[in-house]
C-alpha positions in Angstrom: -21.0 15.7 8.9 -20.0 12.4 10.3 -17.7 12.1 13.6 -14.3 11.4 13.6 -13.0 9.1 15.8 -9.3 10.9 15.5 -7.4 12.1 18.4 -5.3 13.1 15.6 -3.7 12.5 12.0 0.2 12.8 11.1 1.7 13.7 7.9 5.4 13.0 7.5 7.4 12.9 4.0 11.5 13.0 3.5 12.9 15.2 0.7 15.9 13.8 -0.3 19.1 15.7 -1.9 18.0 15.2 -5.3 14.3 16.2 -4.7 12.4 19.7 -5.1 11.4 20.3 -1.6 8.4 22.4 -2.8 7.5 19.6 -4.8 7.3 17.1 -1.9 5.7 19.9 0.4 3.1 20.1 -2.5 2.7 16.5 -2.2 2.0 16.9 1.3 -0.3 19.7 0.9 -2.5 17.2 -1.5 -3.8 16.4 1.9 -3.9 19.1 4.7 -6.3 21.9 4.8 -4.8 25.4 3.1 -4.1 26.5 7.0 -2.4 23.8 8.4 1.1 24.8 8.5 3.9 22.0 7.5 6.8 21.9 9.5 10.7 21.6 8.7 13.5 19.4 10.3 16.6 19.2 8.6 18.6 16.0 9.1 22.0 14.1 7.5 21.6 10.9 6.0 24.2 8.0 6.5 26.7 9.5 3.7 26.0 13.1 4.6 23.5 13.8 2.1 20.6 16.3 3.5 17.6 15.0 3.8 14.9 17.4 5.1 11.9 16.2 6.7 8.2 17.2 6.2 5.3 16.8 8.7 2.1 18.5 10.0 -0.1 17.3 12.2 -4.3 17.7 12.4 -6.0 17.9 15.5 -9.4 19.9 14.7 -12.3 17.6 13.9 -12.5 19.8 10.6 -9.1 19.2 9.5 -9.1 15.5 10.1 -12.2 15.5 8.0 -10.7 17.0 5.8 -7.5 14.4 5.3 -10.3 11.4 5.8 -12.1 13.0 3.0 -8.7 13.4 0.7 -8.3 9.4 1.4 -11.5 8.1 0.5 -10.6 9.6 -3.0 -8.4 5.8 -3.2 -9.6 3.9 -6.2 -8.6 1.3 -3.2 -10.2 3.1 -0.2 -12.2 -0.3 0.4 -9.5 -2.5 0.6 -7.9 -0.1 2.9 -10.9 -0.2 5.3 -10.7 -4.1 4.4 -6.7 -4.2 6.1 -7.7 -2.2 8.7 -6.6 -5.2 10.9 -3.0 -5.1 9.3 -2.7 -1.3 9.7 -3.5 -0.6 13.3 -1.4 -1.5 15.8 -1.8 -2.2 19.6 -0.8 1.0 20.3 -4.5 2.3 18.6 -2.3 3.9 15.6 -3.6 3.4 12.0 -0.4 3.5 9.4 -0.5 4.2 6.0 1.9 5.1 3.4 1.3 6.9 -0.1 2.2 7.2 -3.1 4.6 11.0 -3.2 4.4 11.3 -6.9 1.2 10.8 -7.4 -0.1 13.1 -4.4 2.0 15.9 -6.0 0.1 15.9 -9.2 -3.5 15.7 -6.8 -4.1 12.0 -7.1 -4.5 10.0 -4.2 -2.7 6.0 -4.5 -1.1 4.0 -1.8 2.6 3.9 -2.3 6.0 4.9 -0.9 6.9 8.6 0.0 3.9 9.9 2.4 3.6 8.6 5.8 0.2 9.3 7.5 0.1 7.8 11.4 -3.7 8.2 12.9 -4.5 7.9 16.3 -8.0 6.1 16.7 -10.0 7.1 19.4 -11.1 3.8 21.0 -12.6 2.9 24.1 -11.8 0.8 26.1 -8.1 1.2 24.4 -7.9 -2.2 22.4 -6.9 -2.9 18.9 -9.9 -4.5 18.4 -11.6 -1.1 19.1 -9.7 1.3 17.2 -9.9 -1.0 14.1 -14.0 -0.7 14.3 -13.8 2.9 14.8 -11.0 3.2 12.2 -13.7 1.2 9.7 -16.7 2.7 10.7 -15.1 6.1 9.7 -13.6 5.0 6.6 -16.7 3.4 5.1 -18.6 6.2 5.9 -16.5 8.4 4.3 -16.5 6.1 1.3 -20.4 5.9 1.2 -20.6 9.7 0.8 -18.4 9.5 -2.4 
């Protein structure tokens, strides 16, 4: 099993008045191990509407490898690793956003909906780093496919 150089991976989503939020939990759950619990905040959007929001984190090496091994399922998972420099920011933190509809019927697409934050272990603590640790992990992943 490879390493992962994760401190740790978030998953956020919004469920929106008008959405199922077992639906967009399902969506959620596309990625995260069956005992990873998903948390629940409810909040008020500008006109009042409720929008509920969604989020677990991973910290176990297991889980992580899990999630890593969810998003090397993207037809584009090479292009990903090929952003890489666009997706982490100084901060060490590699952003990605997918596609909701698609992760609730099990597919795995870059889109709008899912939120996933990962905080690259790199040291010393530069961008530079964490975006050849990020890669290293990804293609990796990718070459076990």
């Amino acid at each position: 099993m490879p390493s992962v150089p994760f401190h740790y991976v978030d998953l956020r989503a919004f469920c929106y008045a008008t959405e199922d939020e077992k639906r967009v939990a399902g969506a959620l759950r596309t990625f995260l191990p069956e005992e990873v619990e998903i948390e629940r905040a409810t909040s008020e959007g500008h006109h009042g509407d409720r929008i509920v929001v969604l989020s677990a984190r991973v910290e176990r090496a297991d889980e992580m490898r899990h999630v890593l091994d969810r998003l090397s399922d993207l037809d584009t998972a090479q292009q990903l690793a090929d952003e890489l420099d666009e997706r982490v920011d100084d901060n060490c933190s590699l952003f990605l956003r997918l596609d909701k509809q698609a992760a609730f019927g099990g597919d795995v697409r870059l889109g709008d909906g899912l939120t996933v934050r990962a905080k690259v272990e790199a040291y010393p603590a530069t961008k530079e780093k964490a975006v050849e640790n990020a890669r290293e992990a990804l293609e990796t992943f990718i070459a076990e496919k």
